[in-house]
C-alpha positions as CSV (number, residue, x, y, z in Angstrom):
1,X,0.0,0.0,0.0
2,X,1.5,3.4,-1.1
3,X,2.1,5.8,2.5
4,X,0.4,8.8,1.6
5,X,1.9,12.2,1.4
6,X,1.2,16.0,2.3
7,X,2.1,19.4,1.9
8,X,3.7,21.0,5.0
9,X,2.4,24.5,5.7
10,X,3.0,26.8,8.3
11,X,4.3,23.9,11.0
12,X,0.7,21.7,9.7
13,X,0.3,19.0,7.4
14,X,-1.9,20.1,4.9
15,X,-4.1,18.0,2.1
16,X,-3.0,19.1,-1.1
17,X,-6.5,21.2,-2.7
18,X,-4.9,20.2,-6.1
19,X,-5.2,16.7,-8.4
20,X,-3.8,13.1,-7.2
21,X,-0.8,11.3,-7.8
22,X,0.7,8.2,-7.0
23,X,4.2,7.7,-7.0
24,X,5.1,3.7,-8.9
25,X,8.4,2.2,-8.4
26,X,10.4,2.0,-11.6
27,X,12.0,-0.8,-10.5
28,X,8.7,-2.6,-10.2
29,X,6.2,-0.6,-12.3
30,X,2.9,-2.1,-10.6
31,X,3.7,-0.9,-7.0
32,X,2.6,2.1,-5.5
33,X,5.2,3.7,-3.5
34,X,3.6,7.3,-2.8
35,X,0.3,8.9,-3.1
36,X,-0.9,12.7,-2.4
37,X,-2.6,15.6,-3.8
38,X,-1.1,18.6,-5.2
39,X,-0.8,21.7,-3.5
40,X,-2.8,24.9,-5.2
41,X,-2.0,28.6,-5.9
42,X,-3.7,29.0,-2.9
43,X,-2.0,26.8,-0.7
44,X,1.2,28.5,-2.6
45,X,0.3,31.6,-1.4
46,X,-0.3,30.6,2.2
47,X,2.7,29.2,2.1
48,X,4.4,32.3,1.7
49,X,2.1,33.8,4.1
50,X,3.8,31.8,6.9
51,X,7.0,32.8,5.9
52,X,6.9,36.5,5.9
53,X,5.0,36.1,9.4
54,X,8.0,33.6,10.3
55,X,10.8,35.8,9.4
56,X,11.5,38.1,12.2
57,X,11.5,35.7,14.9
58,X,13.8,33.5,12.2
59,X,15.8,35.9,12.2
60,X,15.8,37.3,16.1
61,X,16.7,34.1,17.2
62,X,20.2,34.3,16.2
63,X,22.6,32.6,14.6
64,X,24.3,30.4,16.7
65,X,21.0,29.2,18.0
66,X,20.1,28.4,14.4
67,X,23.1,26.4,13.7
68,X,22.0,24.4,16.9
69,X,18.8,23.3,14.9
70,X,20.9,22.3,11.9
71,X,22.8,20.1,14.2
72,X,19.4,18.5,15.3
73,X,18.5,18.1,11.6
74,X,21.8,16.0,10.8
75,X,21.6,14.0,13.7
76,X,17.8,13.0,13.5
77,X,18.7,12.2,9.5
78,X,21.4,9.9,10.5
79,X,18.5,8.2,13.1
80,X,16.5,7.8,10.2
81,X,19.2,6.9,7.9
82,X,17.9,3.3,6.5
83,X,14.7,4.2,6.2
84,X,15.3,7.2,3.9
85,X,17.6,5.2,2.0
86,X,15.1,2.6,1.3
87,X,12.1,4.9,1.2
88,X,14.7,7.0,-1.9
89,X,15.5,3.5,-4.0
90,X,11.5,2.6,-4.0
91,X,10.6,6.3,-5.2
92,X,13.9,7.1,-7.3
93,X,15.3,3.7,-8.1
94,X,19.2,4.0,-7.2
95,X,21.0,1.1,-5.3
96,X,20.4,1.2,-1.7
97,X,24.0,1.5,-1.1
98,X,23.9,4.9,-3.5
99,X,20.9,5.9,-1.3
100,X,22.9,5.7,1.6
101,X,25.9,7.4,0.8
102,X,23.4,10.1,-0.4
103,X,21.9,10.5,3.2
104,X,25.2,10.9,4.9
105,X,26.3,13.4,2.4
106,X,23.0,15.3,3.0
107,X,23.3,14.7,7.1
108,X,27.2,15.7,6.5
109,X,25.7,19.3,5.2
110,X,23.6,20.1,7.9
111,X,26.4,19.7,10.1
112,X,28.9,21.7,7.9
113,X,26.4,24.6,7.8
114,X,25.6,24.2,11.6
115,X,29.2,24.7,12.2
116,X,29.4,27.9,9.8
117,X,27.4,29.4,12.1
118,X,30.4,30.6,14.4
119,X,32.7,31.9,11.0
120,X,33.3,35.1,11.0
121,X,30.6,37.8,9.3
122,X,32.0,41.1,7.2
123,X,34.5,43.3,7.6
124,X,36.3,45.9,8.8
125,X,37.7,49.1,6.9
126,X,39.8,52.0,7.7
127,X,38.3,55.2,7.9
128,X,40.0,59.0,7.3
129,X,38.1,60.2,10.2
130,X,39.8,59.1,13.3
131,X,36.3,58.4,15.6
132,X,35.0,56.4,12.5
133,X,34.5,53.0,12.0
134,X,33.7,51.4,8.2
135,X,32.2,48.2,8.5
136,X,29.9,45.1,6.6
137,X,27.4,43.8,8.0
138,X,24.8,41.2,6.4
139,X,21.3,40.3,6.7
140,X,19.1,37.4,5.2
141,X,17.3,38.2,2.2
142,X,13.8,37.0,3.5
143,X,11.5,34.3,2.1
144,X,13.8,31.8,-0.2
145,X,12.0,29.8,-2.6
146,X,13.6,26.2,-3.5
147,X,13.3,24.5,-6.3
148,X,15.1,21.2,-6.5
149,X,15.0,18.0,-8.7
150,X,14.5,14.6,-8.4
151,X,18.1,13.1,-9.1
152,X,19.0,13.7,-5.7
153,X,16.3,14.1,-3.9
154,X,17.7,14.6,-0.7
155,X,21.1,15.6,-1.0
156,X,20.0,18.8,-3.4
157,X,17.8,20.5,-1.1
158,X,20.2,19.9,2.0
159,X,22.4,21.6,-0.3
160,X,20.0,24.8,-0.7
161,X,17.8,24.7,2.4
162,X,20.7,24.9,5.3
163,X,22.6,28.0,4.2
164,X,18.9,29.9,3.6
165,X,18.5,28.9,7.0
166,X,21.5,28.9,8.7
167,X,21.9,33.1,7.7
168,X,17.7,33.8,8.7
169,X,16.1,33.3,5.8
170,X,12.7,31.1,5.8
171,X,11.5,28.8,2.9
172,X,9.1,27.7,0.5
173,X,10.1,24.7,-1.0
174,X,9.0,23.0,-3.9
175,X,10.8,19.8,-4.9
176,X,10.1,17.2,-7.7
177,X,7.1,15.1,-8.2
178,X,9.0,11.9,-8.8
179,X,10.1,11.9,-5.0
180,X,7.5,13.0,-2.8
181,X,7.8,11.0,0.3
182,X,12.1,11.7,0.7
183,X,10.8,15.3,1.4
184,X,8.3,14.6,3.5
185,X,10.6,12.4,5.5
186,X,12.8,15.8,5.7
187,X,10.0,17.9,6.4
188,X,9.1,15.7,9.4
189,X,12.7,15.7,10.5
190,X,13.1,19.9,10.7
191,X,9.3,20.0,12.3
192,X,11.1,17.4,15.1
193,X,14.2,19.2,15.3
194,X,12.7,22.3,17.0
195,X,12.2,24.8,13.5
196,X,9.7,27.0,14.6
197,X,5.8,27.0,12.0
198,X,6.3,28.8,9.0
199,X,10.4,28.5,8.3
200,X,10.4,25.9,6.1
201,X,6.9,25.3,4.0
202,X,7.0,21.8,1.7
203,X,4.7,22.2,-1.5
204,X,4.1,19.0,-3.2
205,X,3.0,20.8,-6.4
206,X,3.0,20.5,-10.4
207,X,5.7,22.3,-12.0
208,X,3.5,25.6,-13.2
209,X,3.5,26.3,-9.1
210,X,6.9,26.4,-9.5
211,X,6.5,29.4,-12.1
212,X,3.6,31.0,-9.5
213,X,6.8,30.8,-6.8
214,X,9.6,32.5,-8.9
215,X,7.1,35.2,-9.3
216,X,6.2,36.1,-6.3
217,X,7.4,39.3,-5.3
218,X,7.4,38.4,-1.4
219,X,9.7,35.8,-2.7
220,X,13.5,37.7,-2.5
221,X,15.8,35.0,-3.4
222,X,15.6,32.1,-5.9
223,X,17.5,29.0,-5.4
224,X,16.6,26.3,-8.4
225,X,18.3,23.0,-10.0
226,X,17.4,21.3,-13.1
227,X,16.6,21.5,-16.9
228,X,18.1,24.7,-19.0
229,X,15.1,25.5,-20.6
230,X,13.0,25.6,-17.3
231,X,16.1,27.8,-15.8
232,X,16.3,30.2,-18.5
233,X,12.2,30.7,-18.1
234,X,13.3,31.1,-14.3
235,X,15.8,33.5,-14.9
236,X,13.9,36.2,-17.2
237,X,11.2,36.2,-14.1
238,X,13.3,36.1,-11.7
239,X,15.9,38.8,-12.8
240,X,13.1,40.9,-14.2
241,X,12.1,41.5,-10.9
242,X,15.0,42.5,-8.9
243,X,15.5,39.2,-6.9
244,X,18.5,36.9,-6.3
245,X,19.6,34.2,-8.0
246,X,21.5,30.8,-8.0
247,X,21.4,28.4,-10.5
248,X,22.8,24.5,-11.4
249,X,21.2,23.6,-15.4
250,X,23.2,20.1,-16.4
251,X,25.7,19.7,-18.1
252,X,27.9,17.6,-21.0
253,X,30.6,16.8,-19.2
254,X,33.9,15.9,-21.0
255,X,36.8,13.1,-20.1
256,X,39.8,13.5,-21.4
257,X,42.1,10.7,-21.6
258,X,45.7,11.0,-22.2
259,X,48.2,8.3,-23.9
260,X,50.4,8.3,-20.3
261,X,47.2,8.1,-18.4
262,X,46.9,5.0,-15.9
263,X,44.5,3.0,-18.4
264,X,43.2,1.0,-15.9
265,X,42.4,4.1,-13.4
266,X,40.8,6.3,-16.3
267,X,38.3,2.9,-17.4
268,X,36.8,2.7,-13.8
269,X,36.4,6.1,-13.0
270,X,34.5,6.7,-16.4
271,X,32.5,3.6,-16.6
272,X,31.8,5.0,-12.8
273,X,31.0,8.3,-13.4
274,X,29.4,7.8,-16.9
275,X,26.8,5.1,-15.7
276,X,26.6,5.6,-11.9
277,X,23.0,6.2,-11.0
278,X,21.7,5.1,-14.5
279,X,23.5,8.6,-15.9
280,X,21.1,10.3,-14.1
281,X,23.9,13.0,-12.4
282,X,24.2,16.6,-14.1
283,X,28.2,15.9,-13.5
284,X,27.5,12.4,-15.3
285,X,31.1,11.9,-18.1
286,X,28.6,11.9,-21.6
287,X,32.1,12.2,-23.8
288,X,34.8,10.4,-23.5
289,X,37.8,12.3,-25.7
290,X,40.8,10.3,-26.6
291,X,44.0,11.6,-27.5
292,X,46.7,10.8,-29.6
293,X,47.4,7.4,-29.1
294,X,45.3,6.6,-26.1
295,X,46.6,4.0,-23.6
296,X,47.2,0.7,-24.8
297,X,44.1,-1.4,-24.2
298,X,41.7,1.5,-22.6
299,X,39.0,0.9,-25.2
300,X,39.2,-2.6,-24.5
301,X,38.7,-2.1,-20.4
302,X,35.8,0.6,-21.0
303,X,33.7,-2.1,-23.0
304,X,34.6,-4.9,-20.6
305,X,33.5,-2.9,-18.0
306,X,30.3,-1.9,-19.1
307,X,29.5,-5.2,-20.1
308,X,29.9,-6.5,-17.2
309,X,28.0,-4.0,-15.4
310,X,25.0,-5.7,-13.3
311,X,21.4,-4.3,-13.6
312,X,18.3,-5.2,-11.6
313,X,16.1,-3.4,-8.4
314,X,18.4,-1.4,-6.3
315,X,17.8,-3.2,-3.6
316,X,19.7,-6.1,-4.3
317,X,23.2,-5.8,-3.0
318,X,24.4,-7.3,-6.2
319,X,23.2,-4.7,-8.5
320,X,25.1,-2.5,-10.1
321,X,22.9,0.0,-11.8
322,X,18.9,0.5,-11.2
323,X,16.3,1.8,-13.7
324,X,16.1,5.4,-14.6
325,X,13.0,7.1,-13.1
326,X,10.1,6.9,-15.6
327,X,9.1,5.2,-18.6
328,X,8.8,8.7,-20.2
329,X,12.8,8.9,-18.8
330,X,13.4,5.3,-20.7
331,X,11.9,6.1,-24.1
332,X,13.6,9.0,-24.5
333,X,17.3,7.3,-23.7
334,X,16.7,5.0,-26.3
335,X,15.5,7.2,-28.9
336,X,18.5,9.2,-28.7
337,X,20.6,6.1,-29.2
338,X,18.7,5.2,-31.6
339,X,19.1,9.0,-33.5
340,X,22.5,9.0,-32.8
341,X,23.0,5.3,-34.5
342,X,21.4,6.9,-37.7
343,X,23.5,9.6,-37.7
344,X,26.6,7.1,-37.7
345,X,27.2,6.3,-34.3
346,X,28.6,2.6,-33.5
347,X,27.8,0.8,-30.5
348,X,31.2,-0.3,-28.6
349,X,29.4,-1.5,-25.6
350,X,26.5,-2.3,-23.7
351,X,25.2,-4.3,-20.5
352,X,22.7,-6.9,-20.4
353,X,18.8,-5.9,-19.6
354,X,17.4,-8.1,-16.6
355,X,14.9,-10.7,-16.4
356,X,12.6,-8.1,-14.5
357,X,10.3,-5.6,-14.9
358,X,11.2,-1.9,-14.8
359,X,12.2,1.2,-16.3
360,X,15.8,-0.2,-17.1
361,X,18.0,0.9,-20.2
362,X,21.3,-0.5,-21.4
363,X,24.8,1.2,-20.3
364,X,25.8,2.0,-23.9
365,X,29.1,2.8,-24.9
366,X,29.2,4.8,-28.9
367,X,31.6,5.7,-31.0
368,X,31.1,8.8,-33.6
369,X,31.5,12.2,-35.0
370,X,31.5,15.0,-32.8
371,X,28.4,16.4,-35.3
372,X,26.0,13.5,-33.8
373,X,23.1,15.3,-31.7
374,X,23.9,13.4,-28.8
375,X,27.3,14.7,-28.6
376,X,25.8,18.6,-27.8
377,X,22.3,17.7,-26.3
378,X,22.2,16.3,-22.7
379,X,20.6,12.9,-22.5
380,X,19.8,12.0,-18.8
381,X,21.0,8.3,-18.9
382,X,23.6,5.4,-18.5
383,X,24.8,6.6,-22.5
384,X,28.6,8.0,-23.3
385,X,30.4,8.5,-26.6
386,X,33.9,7.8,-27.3
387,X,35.1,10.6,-29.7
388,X,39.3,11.3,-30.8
389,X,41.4,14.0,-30.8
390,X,44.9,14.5,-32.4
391,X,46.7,16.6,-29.7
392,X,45.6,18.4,-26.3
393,X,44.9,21.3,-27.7
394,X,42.3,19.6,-30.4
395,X,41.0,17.8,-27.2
396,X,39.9,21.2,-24.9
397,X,38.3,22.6,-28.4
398,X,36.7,19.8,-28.5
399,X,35.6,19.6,-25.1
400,X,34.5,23.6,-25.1
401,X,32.6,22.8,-28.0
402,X,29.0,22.8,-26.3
403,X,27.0,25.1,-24.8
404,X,27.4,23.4,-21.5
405,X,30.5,23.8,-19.0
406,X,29.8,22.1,-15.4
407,X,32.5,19.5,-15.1
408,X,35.1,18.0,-16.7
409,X,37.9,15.2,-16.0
410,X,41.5,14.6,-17.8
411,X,43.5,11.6,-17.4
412,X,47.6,11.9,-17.7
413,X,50.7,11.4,-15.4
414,X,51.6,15.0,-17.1
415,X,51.7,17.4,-14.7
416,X,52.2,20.5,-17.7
417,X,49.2,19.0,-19.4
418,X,46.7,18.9,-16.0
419,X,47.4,22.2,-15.2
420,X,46.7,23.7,-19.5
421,X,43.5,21.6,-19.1
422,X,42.9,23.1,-15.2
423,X,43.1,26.8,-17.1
424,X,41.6,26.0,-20.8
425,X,38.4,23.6,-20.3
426,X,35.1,25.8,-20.0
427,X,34.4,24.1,-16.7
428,X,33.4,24.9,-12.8
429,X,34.9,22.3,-12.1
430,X,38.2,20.5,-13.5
431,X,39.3,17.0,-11.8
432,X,42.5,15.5,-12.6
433,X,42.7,11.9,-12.3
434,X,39.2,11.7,-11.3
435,X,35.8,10.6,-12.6
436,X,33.7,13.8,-14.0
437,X,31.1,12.9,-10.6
438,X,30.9,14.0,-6.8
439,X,32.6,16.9,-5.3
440,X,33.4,18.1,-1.1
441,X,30.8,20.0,0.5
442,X,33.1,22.7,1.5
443,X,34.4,24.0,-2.1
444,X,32.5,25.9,-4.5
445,X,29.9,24.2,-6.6
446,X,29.0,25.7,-10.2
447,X,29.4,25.6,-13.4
448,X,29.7,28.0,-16.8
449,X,27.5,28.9,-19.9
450,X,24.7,27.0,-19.9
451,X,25.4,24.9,-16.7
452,X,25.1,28.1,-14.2
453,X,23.7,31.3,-13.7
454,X,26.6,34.4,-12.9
455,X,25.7,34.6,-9.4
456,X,27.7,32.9,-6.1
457,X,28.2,29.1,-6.1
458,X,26.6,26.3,-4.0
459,X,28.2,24.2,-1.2
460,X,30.7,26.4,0.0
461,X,29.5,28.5,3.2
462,X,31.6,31.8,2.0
463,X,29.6,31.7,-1.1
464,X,26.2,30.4,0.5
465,X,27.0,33.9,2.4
466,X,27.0,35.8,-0.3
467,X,23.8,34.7,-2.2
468,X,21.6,33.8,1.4
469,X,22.0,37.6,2.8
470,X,21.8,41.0,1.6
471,X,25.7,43.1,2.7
472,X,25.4,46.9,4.0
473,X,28.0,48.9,4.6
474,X,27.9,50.9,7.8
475,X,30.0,54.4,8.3
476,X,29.7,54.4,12.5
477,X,31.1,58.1,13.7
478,X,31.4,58.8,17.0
479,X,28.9,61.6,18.5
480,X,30.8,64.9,19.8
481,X,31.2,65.0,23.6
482,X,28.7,66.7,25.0
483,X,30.5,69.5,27.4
């Protein structure tokens, strides 16, 4: 029986006004995981309601004392660690064991944020005038709205959610229909770590609610992950308005592998970072560039790998790679292998399908021209394609040559050649000898072009600073004495 699901507004648990939904496993199609009614424009608007009305005593409360709650918050997610994990593989359809590492990570944020609350805040200038001080000061913008996908359903919105209310700032929230019950699970864990009604509001709502949100002008700040198309619709709102914000849109993430590179090393780390969570990572590898003479026999490991890669429900411990996340997600995979096939792409690669059913799709392996659509157009899935390159310098063109720039990876024992590709890929971030995927909590998190929005990065708490409050500037002159 699917556990029903609700809207959390203003500290209650509110019945969504709008139409059902069930939530079906897409490891096992037939079985209901999560039920619930949308949220409406009214509800959206009581939701923001609560969080004006929330705000000053957010706010009054204090830092410190907030970074106490976010302590609460990692420590009840860690109590409640298996059962988001499993409650995440049945709704998403990740390995357990990827579902778990996923709630650690997210607990792990909470904590980092909690512990940002005793970092130092502005700073101090010199002044001309001897009884003057010239100092920053910062305060939170207001309400936040937070939009965040399904990919990781937890770990995203830890990502957003803390800093907004770590510096004072309260919430609306609206995540992604695909996993419904992980936020609730959150939701219930920041009502029983002590927030107060009204900071955080949780909107199960269809994704024109999302636009209703961005529009708002009681909304100040703007903190969203997914599609390019749905950002730059985002942006033009949001920017035409006046109001912060932060962006993370995908990606087509680049590998470059380099004729001294460890062969061995570079063949796990893409197969890893290409078909991890059924490709379903913005930071997933989607090109794999070799150069000059690649190392001998690292075509060879890529496809053994792949092949032997293990597919099934994620919660069997000896699965490798779980379904992707819809049927709609599925058909569309294929039909872009199947375009890029016609437009002269050979198949190196791919793992066996299992005897079950599910929303599963091959880990494919191409070889083509750089022209093929899927070599500029993200596809969401467990797909990568080998292209070549004569020297290094063909290699970075190569790997600039789409509109994204998130991530990208080189391969080499050549320290002259990491740091070129560090400097000339069109990247937020560059890893050297490692996959494309997963980054630390504590260093910036963005990309460019397409990938990002030129505002602060995520992650970091200095730039969650920046974008989470407003700075002023104070000029503090001493009064004459009074004789």
């Amino acid at each position: 029986m699917a556990r029903s699901a609700r809207s959390f507004i203003n500290g209650s648990w509110i019945e969504g006004a709008g139409s059902p939904v069930t939530r079906f496993n897409p490891a096992r199609t037939g079985e209901a995981v999560t039920s619930h009614r949308h949220a409406d424009s009214a509800q959206l608007e009581e939701s923001i309601r609560a969080a004006v009305v929330a705000g000053p005593a957010w706010q009054a409360l204090g830092i410190i004392a907030r970074g106490r709650i976010l302590f609460r918050v990692g420590a009840l997610i860690r109590e409640r660690a298996e059962e988001i994990a499993q409650l995440m593989t049945a709704e998403h359809g990740k390995t357990v064991a990827e579902s778990r590492l996923e709630v650690e990570a997210s607990a792990d944020t909470f904590d980092y944020h909690a512990g940002s609350a005793r970092n130092p805040i502005g700073a101090e200038f010199p002044s001309s005038h001897p009884d003057e001080r010239i100092y920053t000061v910062r305060r939170p913008l207001g309400v936040v709205g937070v939009i965040t996908p399904w990919n990781f359903p937890l770990q995203i919105p830890a990502w957003k959610i803390a800093p907004a209310l770590l510096y004072g700032n309260t919430v609306v929230w609206k995540p992604a229909s695909h996993t419904p019950g992980v936020s609730v699970l959150l939701a219930e864990i920041f009502a029983a770590a002590g927030l107060p009604s009204g900071v955080v509001n949780l909107l199960l709502a269809p994704g024109a609610l999302g636009s209703e949100l961005v529009s708002h002008p009681e909304v100040s700040g703007v903190t969203f992950t997914g599609s390019v198309p749905v950002g730059h619709q985002i942006r033009s709102i949001v920017c035409g308005r006046g109001a912060k914000l932060q962006m993370e849109l995908g990606g087509h993430n680049a590998t470059l592998v380099l004729p001294d590179a460890d062969p061995e090393l570079a063949a796990s780390s893409i197969v890893s970072a290409a078909m991890g969570s059924s490709g379903q990572k913005c930071t997933a590898t989607r090109r794999i560039i070799l150069v000059g003479d690649s190392p001998a026999g690292l075509l060879e490991l890529l496809e053994e790998k792949v092949r032997a890669l293990v597919l099934g429900p994620g919660t069997d411990p000896a699965v490798q790679i779980g379904p992707v996340v819809s049927a709609a997600a599925r058909d569309e995979i294929a039909a872009a292998i199947d375009q890029a096939v016609a437009e002269g792409a050979e198949v190196l690669a791919e793992a066996d399908l299992p005897d079950a059913v599910g929303h599963y799709v091959r880990p494919t392996i191409l070889s083509g021209p750089a022209s093929m659509t899927i070599c500029q157009e993200e596809v969401f899935g467990p797909v990568a394609t080998v292209l070549r390159a004569g020297t290094l310098e063909e290699a970075v063109e190569l790997a600039n040559s789409t509109a994204f720039g998130l991530t990208a990876s080189v391969f080499t024992s050549s320290e002259r050649a990491a740091r070129y590709c560090v400097a000339q890929l069109d990247a937020g971030l560059v890893k050297v000898n490692a996959a494309s995927t997963g980054s630390e909590l504590h260093a910036p998190f963005g990309g460019l072009k397409d990938s990002t929005f030129a505002g602060p990065r995520e992650q970091n708490s200095a730039a969650a600073a920046v974008f989470f409050t407003d700075e002023k500037t104070a000029y503090v002159r001493l009064a004459p004495e009074q004789p």
